[in-house]
N, CA, C and O atoms as a printed pandas DataFrame, in Angstrom:
     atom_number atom_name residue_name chain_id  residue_number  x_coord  y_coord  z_coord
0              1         N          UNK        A               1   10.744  -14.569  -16.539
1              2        CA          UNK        A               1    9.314  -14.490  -16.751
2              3         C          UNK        A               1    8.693  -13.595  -15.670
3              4         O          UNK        A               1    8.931  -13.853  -14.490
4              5         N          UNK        A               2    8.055  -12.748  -15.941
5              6        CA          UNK        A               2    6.932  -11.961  -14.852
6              7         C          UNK        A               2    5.879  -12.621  -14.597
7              8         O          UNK        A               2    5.170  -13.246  -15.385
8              9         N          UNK        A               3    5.724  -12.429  -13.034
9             10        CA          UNK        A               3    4.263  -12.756  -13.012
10            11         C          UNK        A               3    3.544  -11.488  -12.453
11            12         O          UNK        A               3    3.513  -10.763  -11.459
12            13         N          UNK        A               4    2.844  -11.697  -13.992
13            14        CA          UNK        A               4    1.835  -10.397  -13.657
14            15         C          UNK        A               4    0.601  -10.420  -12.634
15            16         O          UNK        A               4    0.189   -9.387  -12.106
16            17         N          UNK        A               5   -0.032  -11.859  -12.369
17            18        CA          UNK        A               5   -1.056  -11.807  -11.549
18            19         C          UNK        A               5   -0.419  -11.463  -10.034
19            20         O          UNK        A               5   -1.081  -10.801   -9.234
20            21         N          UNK        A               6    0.807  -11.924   -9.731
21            22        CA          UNK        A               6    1.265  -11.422   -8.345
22            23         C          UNK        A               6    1.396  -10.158   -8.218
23            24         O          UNK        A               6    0.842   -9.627   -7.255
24            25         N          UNK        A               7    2.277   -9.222   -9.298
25            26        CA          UNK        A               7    2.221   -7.809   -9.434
26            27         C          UNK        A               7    1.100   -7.204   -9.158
27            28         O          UNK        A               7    1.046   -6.393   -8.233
28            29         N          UNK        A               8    0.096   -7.485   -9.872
29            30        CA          UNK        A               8   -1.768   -6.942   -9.614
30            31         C          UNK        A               8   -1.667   -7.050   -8.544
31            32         O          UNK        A               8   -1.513   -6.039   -7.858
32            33         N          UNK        A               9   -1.722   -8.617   -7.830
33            34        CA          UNK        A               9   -2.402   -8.414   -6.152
34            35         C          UNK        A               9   -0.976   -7.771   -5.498
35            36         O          UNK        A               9   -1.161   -7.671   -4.285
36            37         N          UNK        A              10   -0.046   -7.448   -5.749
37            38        CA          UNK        A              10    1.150   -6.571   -4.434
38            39         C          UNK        A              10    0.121   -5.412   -4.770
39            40         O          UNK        A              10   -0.665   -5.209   -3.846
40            41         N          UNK        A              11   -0.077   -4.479   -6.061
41            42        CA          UNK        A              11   -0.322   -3.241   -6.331
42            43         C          UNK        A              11   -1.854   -3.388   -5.789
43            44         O          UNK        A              11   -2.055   -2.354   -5.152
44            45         N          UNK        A              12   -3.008   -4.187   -5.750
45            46        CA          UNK        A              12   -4.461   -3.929   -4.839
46            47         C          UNK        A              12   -3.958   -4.197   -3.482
47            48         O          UNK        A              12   -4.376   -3.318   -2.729
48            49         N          UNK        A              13   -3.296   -4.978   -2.929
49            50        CA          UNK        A              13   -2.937   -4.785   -1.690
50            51         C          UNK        A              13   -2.351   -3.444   -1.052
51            52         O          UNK        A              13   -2.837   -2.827   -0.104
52            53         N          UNK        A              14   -1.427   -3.187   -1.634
53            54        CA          UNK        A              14   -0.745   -2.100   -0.997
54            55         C          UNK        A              14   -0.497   -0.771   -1.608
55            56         O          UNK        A              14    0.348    0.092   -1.365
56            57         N          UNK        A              15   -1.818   -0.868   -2.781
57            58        CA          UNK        A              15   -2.304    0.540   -3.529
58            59         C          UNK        A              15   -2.850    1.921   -2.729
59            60         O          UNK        A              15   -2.530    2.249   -1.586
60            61         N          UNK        A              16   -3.529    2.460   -3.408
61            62        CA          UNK        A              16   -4.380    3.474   -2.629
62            63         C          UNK        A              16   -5.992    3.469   -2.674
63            64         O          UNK        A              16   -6.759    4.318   -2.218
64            65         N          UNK        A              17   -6.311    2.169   -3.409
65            66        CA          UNK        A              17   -7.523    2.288   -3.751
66            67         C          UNK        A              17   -8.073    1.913   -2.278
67            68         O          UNK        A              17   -7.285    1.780   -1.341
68            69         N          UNK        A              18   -9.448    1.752   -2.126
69            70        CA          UNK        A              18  -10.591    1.265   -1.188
70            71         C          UNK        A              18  -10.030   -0.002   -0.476
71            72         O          UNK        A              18   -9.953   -0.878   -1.337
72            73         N          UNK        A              19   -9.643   -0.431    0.625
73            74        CA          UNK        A              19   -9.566   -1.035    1.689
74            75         C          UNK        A              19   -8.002   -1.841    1.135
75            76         O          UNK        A              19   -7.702   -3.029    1.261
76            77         N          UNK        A              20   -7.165   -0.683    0.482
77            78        CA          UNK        A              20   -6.105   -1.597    0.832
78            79         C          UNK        A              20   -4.924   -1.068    1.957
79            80         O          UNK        A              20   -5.200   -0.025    2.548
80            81         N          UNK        A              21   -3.907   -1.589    2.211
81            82        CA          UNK        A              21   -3.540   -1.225    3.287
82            83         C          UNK        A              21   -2.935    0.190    3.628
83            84         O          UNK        A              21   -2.886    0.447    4.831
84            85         N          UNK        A              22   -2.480    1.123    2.777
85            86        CA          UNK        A              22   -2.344    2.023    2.717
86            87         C          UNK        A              22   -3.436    3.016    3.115
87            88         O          UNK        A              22   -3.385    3.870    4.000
88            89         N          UNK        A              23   -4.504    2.707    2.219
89            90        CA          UNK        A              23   -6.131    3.356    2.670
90            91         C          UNK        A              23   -6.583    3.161    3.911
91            92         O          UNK        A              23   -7.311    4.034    4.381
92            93         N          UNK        A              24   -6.282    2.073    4.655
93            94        CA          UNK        A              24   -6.787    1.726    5.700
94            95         C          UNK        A              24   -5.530    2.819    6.862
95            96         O          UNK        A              24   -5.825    3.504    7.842
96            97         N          UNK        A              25   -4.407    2.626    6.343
97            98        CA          UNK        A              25   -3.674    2.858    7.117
98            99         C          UNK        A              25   -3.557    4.624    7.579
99           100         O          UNK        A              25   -3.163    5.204    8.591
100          101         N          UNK        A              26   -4.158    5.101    6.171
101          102        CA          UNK        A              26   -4.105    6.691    6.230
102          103         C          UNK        A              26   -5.845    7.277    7.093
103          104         O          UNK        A              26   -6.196    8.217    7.805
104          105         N          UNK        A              27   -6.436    6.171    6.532
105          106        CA          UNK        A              27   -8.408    6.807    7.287
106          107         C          UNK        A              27   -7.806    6.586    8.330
107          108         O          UNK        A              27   -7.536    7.639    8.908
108          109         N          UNK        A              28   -7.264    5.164    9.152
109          110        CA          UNK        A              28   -6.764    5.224   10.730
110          111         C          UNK        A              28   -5.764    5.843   11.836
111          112         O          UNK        A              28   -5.855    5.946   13.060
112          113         N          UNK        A              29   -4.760    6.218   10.893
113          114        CA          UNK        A              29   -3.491    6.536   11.322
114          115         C          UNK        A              29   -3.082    8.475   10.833
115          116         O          UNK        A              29   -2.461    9.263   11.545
116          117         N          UNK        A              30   -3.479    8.665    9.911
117          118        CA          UNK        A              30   -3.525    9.986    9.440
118          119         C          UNK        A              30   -2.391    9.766    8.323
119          120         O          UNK        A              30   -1.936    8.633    8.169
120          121         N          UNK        A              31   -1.802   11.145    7.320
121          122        CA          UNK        A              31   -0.471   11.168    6.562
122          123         C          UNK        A              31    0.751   10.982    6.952
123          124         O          UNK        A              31    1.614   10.345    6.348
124          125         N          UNK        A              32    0.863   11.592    8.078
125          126        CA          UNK        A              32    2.388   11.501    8.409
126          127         C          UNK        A              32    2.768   10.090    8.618
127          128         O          UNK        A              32    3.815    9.722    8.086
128          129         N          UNK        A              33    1.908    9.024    9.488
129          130        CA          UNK        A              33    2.408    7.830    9.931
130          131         C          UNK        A              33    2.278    7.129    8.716
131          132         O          UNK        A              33    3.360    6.690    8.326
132          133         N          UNK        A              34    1.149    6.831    7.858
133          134        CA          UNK        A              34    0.930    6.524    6.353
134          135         C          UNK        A              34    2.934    7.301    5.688
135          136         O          UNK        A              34    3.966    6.897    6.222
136          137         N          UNK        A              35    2.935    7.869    5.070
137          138        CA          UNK        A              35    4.016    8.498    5.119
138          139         C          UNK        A              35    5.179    7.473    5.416
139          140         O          UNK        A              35    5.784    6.838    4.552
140          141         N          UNK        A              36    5.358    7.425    6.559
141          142        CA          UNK        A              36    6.582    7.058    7.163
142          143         C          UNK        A              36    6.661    5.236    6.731
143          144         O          UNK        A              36    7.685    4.581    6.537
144          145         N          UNK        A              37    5.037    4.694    6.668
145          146        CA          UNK        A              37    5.115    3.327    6.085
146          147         C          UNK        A              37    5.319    3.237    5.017
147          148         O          UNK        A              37    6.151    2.360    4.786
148          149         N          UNK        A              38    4.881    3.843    3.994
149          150        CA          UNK        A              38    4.972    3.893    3.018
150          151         C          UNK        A              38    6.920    3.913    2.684
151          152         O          UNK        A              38    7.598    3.018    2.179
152          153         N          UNK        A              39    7.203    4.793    3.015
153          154        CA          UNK        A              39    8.571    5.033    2.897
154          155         C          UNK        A              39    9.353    3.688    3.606
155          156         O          UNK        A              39   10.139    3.068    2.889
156          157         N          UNK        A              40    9.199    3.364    4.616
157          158        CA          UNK        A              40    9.973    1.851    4.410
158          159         C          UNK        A              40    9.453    0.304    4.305
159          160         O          UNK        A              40   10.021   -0.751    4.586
160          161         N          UNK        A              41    8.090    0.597    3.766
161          162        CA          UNK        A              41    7.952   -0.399    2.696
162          163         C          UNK        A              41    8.879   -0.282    1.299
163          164         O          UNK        A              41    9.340   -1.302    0.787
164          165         N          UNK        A              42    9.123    1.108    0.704
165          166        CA          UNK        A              42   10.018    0.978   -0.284
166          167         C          UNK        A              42   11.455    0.863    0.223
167          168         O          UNK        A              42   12.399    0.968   -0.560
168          169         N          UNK        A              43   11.589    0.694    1.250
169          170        CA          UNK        A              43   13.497    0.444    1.373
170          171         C          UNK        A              43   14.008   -0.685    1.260
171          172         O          UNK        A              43   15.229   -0.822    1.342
């Protein structure tokens, strides 16, 4: 069974939209370090 409501909140959490952590992480940190999280959050 999926749960889709957990899927939604991983993807608003750690999307690109408005204050999620990625967004926050790129207005504060710039691309490259955004970048490098991004990349081992997916490992």
């Amino acid at each position: 069974m999926v749960d889709y409501y957990r899927e939604s909140y991983v993807k608003r959490t750690l999307g690109t939209s408005a204050g999620s952590l990625l967004h926050i992480a790129f207005m504060e940190c710039g691309h490259h370090i955004t970048g490098r999280l991004y990349y081992h959050i997916q490992l």
